[in-house]
C-alpha positions in Angstrom: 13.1 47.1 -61.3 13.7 49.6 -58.2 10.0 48.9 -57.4 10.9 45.3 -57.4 14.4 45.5 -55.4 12.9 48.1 -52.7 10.2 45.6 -51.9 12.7 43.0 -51.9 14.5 44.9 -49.5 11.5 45.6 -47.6 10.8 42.2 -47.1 14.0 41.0 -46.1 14.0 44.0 -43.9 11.1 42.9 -42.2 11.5 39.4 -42.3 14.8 40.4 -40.4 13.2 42.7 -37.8 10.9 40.0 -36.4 13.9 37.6 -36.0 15.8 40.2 -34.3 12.5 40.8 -32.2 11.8 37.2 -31.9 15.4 36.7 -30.6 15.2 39.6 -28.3 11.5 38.1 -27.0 13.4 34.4 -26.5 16.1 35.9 -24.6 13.7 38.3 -22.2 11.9 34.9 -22.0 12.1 33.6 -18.1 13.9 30.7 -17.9 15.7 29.0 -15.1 19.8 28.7 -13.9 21.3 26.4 -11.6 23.4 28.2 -8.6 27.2 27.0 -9.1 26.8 25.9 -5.5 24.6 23.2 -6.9 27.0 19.7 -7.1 27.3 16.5 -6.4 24.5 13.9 -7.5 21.9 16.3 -7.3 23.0 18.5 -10.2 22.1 16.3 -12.8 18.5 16.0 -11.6 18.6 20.3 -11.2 20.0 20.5 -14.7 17.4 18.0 -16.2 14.5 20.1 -14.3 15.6 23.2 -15.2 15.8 21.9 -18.8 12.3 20.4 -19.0 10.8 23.9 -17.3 12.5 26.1 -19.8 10.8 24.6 -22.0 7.5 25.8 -20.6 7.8 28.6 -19.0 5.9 32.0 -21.2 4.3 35.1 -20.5 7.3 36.0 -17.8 9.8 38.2 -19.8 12.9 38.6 -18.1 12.8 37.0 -14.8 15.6 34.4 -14.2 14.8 32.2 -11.5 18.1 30.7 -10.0 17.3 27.4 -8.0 19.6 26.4 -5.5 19.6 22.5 -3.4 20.5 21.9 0.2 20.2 18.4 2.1 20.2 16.0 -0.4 23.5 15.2 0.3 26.1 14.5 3.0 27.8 17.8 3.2 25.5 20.2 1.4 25.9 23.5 1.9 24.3 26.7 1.0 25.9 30.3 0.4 24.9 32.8 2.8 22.2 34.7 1.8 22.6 38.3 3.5 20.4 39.8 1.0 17.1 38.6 -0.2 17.8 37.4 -3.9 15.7 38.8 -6.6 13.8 35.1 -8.0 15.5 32.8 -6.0 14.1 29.3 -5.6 15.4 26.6 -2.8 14.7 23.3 -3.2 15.3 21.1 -0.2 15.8 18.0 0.7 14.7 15.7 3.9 18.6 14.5 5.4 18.9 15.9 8.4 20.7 19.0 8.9 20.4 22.5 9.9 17.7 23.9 8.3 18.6 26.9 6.1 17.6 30.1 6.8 14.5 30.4 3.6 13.7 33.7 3.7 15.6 35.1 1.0 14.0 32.8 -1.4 11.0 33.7 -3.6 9.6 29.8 -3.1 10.8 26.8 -1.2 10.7 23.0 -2.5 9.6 20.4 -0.3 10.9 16.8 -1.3 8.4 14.8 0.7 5.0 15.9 2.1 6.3 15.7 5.6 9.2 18.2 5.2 6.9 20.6 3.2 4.4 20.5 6.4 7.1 21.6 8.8 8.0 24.2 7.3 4.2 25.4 6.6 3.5 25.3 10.3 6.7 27.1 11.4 5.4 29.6 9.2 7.0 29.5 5.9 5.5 29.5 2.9 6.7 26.0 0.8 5.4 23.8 -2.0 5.7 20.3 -2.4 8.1 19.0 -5.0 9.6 15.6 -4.5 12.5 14.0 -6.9 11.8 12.2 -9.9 13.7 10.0 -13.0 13.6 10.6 -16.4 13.6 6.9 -17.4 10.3 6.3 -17.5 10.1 4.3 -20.8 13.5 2.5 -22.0 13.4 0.0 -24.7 12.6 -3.6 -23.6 15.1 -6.2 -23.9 14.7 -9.9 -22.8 14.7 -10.6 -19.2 18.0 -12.3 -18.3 19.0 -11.8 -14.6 17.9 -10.7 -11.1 19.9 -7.8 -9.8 20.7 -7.4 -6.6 21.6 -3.5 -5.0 23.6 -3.4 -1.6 23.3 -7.1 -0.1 20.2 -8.0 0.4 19.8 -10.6 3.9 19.3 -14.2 2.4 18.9 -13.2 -1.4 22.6 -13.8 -2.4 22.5 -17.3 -0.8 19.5 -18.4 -2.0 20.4 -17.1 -6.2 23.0 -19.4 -5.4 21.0 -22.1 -4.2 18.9 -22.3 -7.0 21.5 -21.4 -9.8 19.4 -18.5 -10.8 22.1 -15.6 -12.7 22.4 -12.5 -10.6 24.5 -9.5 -10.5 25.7 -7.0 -7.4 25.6 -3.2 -7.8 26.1 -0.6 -5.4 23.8 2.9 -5.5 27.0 4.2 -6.6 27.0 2.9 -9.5 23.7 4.4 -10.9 25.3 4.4 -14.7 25.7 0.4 -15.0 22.2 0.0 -13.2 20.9 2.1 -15.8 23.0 0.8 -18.5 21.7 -2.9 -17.7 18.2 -2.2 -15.8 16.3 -3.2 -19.6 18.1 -7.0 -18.9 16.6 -6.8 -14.8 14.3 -9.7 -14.3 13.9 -8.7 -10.5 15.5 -6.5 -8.4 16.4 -7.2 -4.5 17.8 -4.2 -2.2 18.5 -3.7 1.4 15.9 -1.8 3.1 18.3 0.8 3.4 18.8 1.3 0.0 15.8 2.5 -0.9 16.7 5.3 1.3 18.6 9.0 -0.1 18.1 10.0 2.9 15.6 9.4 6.0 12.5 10.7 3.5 13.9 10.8 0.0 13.4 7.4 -2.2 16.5 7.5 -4.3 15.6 8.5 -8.2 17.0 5.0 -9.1 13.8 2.9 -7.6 11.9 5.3 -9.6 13.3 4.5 -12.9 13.4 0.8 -12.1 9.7 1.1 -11.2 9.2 3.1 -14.4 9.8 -0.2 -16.1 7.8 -2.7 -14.1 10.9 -4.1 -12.9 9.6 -6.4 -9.6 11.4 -5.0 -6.3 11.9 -6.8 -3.1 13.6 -6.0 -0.1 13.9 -7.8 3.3 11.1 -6.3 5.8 11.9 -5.4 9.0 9.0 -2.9 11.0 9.3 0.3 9.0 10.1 3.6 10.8 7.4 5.7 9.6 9.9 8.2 8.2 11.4 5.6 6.4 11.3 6.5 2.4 10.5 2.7 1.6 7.4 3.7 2.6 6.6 6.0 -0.4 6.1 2.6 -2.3 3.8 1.2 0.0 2.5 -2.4 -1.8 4.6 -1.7 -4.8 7.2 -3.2 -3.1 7.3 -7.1 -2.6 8.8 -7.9 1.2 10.4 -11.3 2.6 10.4 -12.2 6.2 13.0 -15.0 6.0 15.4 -17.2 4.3 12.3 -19.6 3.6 10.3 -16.5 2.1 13.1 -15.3 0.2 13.3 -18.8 -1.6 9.8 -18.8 -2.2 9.9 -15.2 -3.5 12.9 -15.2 -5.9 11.2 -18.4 -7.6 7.9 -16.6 -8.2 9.6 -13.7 -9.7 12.1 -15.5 -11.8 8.9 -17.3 -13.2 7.2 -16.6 -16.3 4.5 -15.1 -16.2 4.9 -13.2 -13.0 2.2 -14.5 -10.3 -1.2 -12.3 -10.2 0.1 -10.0 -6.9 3.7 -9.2 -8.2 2.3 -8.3 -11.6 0.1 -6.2 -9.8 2.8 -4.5 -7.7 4.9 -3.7 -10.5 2.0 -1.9 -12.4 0.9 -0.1 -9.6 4.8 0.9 -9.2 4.6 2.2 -12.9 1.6 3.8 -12.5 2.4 5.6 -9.2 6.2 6.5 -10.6 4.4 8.5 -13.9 2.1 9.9 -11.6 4.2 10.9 -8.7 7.7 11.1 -9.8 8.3 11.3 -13.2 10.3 14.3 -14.9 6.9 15.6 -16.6 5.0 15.9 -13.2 8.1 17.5 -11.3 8.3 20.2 -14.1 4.3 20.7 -14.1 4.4 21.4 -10.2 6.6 23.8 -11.0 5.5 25.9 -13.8 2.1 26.1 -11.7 3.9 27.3 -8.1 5.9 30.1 -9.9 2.7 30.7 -12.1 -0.3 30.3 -9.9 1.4 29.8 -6.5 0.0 26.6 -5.2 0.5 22.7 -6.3 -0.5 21.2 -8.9 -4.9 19.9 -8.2 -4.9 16.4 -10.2 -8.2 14.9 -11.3 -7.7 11.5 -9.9 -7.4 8.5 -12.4 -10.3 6.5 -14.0 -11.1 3.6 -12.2 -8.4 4.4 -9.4 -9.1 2.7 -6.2 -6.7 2.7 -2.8 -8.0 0.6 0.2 -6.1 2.2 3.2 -5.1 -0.5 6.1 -4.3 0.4 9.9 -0.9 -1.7 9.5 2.5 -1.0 8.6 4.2 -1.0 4.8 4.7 -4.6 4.3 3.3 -6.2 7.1 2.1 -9.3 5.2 1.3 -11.1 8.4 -1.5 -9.0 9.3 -5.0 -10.5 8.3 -5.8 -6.6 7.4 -3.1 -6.8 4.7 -4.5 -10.3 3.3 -8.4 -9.0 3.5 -7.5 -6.1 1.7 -5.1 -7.6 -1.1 -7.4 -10.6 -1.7 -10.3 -7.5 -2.1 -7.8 -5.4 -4.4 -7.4 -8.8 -6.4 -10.8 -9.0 -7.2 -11.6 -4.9 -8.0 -8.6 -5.7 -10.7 -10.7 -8.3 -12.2 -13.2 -5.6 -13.2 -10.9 -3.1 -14.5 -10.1 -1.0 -11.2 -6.5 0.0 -11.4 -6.4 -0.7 -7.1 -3.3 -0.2 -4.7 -3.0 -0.6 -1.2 -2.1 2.5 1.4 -0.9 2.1 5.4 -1.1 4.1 8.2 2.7 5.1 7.6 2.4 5.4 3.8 4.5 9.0 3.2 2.7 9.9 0.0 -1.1 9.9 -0.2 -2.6 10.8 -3.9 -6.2 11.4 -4.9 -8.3 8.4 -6.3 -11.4 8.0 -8.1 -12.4 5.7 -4.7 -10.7 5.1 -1.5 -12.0 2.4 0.8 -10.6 2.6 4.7 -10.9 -0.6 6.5 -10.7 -0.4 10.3 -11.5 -2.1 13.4 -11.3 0.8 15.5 -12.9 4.3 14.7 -10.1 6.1 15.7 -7.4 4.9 13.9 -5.6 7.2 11.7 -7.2 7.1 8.3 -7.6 8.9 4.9 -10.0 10.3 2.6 -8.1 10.7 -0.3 -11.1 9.7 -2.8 -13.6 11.2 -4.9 -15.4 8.7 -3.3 -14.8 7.7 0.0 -16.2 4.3 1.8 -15.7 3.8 5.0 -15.5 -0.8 5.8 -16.0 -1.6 9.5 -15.0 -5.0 8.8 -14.4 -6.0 12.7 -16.0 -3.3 14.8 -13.8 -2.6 18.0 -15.4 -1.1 21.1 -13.0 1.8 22.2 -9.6 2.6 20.7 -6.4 0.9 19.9 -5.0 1.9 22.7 -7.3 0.6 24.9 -7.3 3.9 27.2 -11.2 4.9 25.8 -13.2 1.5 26.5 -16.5 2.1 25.4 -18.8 -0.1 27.6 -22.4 1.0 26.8 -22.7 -0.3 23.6 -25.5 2.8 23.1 -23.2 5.2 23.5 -20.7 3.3 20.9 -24.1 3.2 18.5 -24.0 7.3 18.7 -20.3 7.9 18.8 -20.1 5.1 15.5 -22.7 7.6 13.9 -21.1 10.9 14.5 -17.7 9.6 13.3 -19.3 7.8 10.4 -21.8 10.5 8.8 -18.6 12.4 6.4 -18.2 9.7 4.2 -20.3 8.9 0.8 -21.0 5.7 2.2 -20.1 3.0 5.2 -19.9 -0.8 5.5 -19.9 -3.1 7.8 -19.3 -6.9 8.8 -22.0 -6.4 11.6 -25.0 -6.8 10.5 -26.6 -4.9 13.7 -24.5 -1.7 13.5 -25.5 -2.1 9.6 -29.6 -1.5 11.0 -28.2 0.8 14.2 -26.5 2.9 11.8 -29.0 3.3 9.1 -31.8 4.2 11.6 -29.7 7.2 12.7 -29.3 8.8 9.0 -25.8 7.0 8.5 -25.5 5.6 4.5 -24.2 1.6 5.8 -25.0 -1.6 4.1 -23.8 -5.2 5.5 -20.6 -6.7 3.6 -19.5 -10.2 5.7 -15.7 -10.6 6.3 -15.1 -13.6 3.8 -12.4 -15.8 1.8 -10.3 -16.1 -1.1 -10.8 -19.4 -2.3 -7.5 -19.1 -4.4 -6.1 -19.6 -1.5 -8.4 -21.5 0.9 -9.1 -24.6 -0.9 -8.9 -28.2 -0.1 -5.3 -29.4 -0.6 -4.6 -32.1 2.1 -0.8 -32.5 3.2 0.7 -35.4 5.3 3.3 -33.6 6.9 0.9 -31.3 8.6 -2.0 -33.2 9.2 -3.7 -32.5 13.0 -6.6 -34.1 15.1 -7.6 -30.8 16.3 -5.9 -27.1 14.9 -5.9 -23.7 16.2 -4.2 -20.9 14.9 -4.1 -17.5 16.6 -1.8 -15.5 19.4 -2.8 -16.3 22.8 -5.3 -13.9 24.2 -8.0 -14.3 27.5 -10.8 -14.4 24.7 -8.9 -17.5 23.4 -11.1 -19.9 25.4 -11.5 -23.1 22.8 -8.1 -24.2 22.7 -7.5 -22.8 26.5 -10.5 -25.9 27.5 -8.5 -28.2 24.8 -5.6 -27.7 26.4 -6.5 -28.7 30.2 -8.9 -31.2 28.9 -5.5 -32.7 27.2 -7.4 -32.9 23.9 -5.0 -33.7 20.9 -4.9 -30.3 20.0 -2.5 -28.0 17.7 -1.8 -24.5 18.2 0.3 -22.1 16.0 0.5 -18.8 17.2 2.5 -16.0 19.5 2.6 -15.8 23.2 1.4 -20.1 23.6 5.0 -20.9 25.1 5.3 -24.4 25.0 2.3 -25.2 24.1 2.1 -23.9 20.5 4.0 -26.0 17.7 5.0 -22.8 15.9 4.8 -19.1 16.0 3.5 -18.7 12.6 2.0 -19.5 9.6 2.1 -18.0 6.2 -1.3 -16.9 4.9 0.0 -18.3 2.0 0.6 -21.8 3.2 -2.8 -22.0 5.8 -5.0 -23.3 3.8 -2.3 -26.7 3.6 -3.1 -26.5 7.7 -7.1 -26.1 7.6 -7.3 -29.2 5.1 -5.3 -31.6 6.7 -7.0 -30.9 10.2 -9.9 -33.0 11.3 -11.3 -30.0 13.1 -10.7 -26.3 13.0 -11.6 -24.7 15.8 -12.9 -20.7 15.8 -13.7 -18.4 18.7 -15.3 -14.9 18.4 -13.5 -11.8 20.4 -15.8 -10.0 22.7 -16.8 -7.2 20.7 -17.7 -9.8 17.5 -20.3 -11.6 19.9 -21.8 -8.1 20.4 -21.8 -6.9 17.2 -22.8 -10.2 15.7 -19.7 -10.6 13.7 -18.7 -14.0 11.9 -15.1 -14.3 11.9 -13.1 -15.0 7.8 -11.5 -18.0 10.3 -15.1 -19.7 9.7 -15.0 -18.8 6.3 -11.6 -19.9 5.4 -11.9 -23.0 7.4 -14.8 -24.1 6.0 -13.4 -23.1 2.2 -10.9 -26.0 2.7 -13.4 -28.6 3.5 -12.7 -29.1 7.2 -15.1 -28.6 10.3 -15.2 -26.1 12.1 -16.2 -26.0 15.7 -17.3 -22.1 17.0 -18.2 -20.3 20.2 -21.7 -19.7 19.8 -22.9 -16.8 17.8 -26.9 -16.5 16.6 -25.6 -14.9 13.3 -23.3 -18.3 12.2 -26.4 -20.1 13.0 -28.5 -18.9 10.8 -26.4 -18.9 8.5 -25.0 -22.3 9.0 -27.2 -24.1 10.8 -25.9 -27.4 12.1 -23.1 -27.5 9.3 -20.9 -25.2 12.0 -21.1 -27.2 15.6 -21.6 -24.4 18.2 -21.1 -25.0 22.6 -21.6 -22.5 25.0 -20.9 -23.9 27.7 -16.7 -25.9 28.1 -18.5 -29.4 28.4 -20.3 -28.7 25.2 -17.2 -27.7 23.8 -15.4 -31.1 25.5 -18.3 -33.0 23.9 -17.8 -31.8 20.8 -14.4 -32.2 19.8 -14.5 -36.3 21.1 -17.8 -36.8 19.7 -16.5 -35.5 16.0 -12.9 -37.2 16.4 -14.6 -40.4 17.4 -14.3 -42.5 14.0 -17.7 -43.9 14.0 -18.8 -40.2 13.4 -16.5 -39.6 10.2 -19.2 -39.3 8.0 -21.1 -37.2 10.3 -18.1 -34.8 10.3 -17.6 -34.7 6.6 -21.0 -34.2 5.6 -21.5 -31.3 8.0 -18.0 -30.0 6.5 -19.4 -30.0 2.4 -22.3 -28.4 3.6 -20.7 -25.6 5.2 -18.0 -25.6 2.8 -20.8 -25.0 0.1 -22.7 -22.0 1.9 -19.1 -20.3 2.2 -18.3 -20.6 -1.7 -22.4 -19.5 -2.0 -21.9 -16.6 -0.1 -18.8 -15.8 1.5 -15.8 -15.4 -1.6 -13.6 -12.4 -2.3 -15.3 -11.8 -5.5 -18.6 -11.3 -4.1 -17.5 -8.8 -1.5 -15.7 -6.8 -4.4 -19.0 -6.7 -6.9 -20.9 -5.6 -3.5 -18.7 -2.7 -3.1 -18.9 -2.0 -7.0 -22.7 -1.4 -6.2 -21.7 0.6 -3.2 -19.9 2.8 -5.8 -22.4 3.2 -8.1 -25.2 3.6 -5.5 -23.5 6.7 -4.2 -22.9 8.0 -8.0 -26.4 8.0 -8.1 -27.0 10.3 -5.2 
């Protein structure tokens, strides 16, 4: 029996000594505390942090890291620090204010990429760790209003207009957005709303992105340290009160058009892998444990196609090419989003696809793979202060600048054989159409003899000749003065224009006549069924023959335009236009462009 109580006790003894060990391990455990200076609405996102990385943290016993904030907030302000502190971590934010002095601190937290490159080059060692939400997946309830935050220029008016339900918040009142954010159909926001501070994205466009909630906002030309432009495509943007109609129908519809369902998965996708809770704590546990950000494989079948425009800028035919492109690649399963040149965030992808005009405009090579599209081949740079005159010495320089990527494309044929002769990976991809959106559809109240549409530049010579010759001629574009009947179009809306035109006309900027490149003005034209008269170009002639009329010379032009109009030559005209029309849906769609660059991709797999 004393055998039998003395193991007992033994047992219990032991049993107890690893608790009391266990417990004494747990507390030497390193863990992190928030600094009492830490207030205002950044606690909460400290606390939750801290929280998540206590959770993780092992094999440290008894450090305490305390992490302090600065410039989040109006006011912020930081303890002096005359002693370095033993474990100490800052995390700052981008508002603008006097920077702190960081050396005291063990580590430094950037909250943008920008910020955390400043302080690299002055010297001080930082890491990169932006803010995040914590709502990444709340239960689904049934859609039943659009929400607007701030007030939003035309959204209000318009809701009202179409007796749509809607309901105002203010950023300050983050607990009833997130109370009612499951019931969101939409959400609309002032620009400056999606702002925390010049770089920041508040946490709240996060969480609403965490649950493919659509977001709009009015666009105005983006700063390009303006925080908006963290979401780069993700967000859907309205020029006017006409746009804004046309915007708050399509997301009150059901289902949610093709490109808005597309933003707000992309917006999903980019919140888990950007700003989510998970990925803040991940960074880090591996900056206190490895000392260096996190190295992400990209995701499968990730694909960004980077554009020289601004966030938003939905009047540039670079953001229509490449959307109608990304439209197709989602077709096949690519999970694609869209970057700019003033995109604040750039994460790795399984393929990234620049398309440029100009070599030297800023681009990226975020990919595992990394293609480089030509699509309209600029001598010299943007600027126009390197003019590149000897089209040789273009060749060369095009070759140099060309040979890091995996793999280069190009809508001139030409370069396409220039390049490859001098070692450079190219292959010849046309500029081409969506035929979603250029089709015939033939509308009354726009109907015109003879259309042009495009700004007013010295290359503009076909509707320059229409003009003086006083042919019936309509031009929509910048810089016409009186003589254009509107500024713009809508992409959206063209292909209403193109159909209900008798003739389209199309000219060629200098460098596409030396590079032998057919303008997507051809192929959209053509798409809708209407004629379309071009500067002369060897390249559209063999490919259209007759189909596409061609002058050289302004009488031919002259000729053309009243020999076509004439009505004893209908017939004429629409025959020529169905034969075109067909080598463009042949040759020239969206969807073919996408399945070449699929063999692109797998083509440099091979290698």
């Amino acid at each position: 029996m004393r055998r039998t109580a003395l193991k007992k006790a033994l047992i219990i003894g032991g049993v107890l000594l690893i608790a009391f060990a266990a417990a004494a391990v747990y507390m030497m455990r390193a863990k992190v505390v928030i600094a009492d200076s830490v207030q205002g609405k950044i606690r909460p996102y400290a606390e939750q942090l801290a929280a998540e990385v206590n959770r993780r943290i092992s094999g440290e016993f008894g450090k305490t890291y305390t992490l302090y904030t600065t410039n989040f907030e109006d006011g912020d302000t930081l303890p002096p620090l005359f002693q370095p502190e033993e474990n100490s971590i800052l995390w700052m934010g981008s508002r603008p204010a006097i920077t702190p002095d960081v050396r005291p601190f063990d580590f430094v937290f950037a909250s943008t990429r920008l910020l955390n490159g400043f302080l690299q080059e002055s010297g001080d060692k930082s890491f990169y760790l932006p803010l995040f939400t914590s709502h990444i997946d709340i239960e689904p309830r049934e859609k039943k209003f659009i929400a607007l935050i701030g007030e939003p220029r035309f959204a209000e008016e318009t809701l009202k207009r179409l007796n749509l339900p809607y309901r105002k918040y203010q950023l300050t009142q983050e607990d009833n957005i997130l109370r009612d954010m499951g019931k969101f159909q939409a959400v609309f926001a002032e620009n400056t709303a999606f702002s925390n501070g010049p770089l920041d994205l508040h946490p709240i466009f996060f969480a609403l992105a965490a649950q493919k909630v659509p977001l709009a906002a009015f666009w105005a030309w983006p700063d390009e340290s303006e925080a908006i432009n963290l979401f780069n495509d993700n967000i859907n943007f309205y020029i006017d009160e006409k746009d804004a109609e046309r915007l708050i129908n399509e997301m009150a519809a059901s289902p949610l058009p093709e490109a808005i369902s597309r933003r707000a998965q992309s917006a999903r996708r980019l919140v888990k892998n950007e700003y989510s809770l998970k990925r803040a704590a991940d960074e880090f546990v591996s900056i206190i444990h490895n000392g260096k950000n996190l190295t992400l494989k990209p995701a499968q079948n990730s694909l960004n196609i980077d554009i020289p425009v601004a966030v938003g800028h939905t009047a540039s035919g670079d953001f229509w090419l490449a959307q109608d492109l990304a439209s197709y690649f989602s077709k096949d399963g690519w999970n694609t989003a869209l970057s700019y040149f003033n995109s604040l965030f750039e994460y790795r992808t399984a393929v990234n696809i620049s398309v440029r005009g100009f070599l030297n405009v800023l681009h990226r090579k975020s990919g595992d793979i990394n293609i480089f599209y030509l699509a309209y081949p600029q001598l010299g740079d943007e600027a126009g202060t390197k003019a590149i005159n000897d089209v040789e010495a273009y060749y060369q320089e095009s070759a140099e600048a060309l040979a890091q990527y995996d793999a280069v494309a190009t809508a001139s044929e030409r370069l396409a054989q220039v390049l490859n002769e001098r070692g450079v990976r190219t292959y010849y991809i046309p500029q081409f159409t969506n035929t979603k959106r250029f089709y015939p559809d033939y509308d009354e109240s726009v109907k015109s003899e003879v259309l042009f549409v495009g700004r007013n530049a010295p290359y503009r010579r076909a509707a320059q000749i229409a003009l003086e010759h006083k042919l019936p001629i309509t031009i929509y574009g910048p810089y016409w003065g009186g003589d254009a009947k509107g500024e713009f179009i809508d992409n959206r809306d063209l292909h209403r224009y193109y159909s209900s035109a008798k003739i389209v006309l199309n000219d060629s900027r200098p460098e596409m006549l030396v590079h032998g490149v057919i303008s997507n003005r051809i192929f959209d034209g053509t798409a809708c069924g209407t004629l379309v008269i071009s500067d002369y170009m060897p390249e559209i002639e063999a490919v259209y023959g007759d189909s596409v009329p061609m002058w050289k010379t302004e009488k031919e032009l002259v000729e053309l335009i009243k020999y076509y109009l004439d009505p004893a030559n209908e017939a004429e005209r629409l025959e020529k236009a169905k034969r075109a029309q067909e080598i463009t849906l042949k040759n020239f769609t969206a969807e073919q462009t996408a399945e070449k660059f699929e063999r692109i991709i797998e083509d440099v797999k091979k290698k």
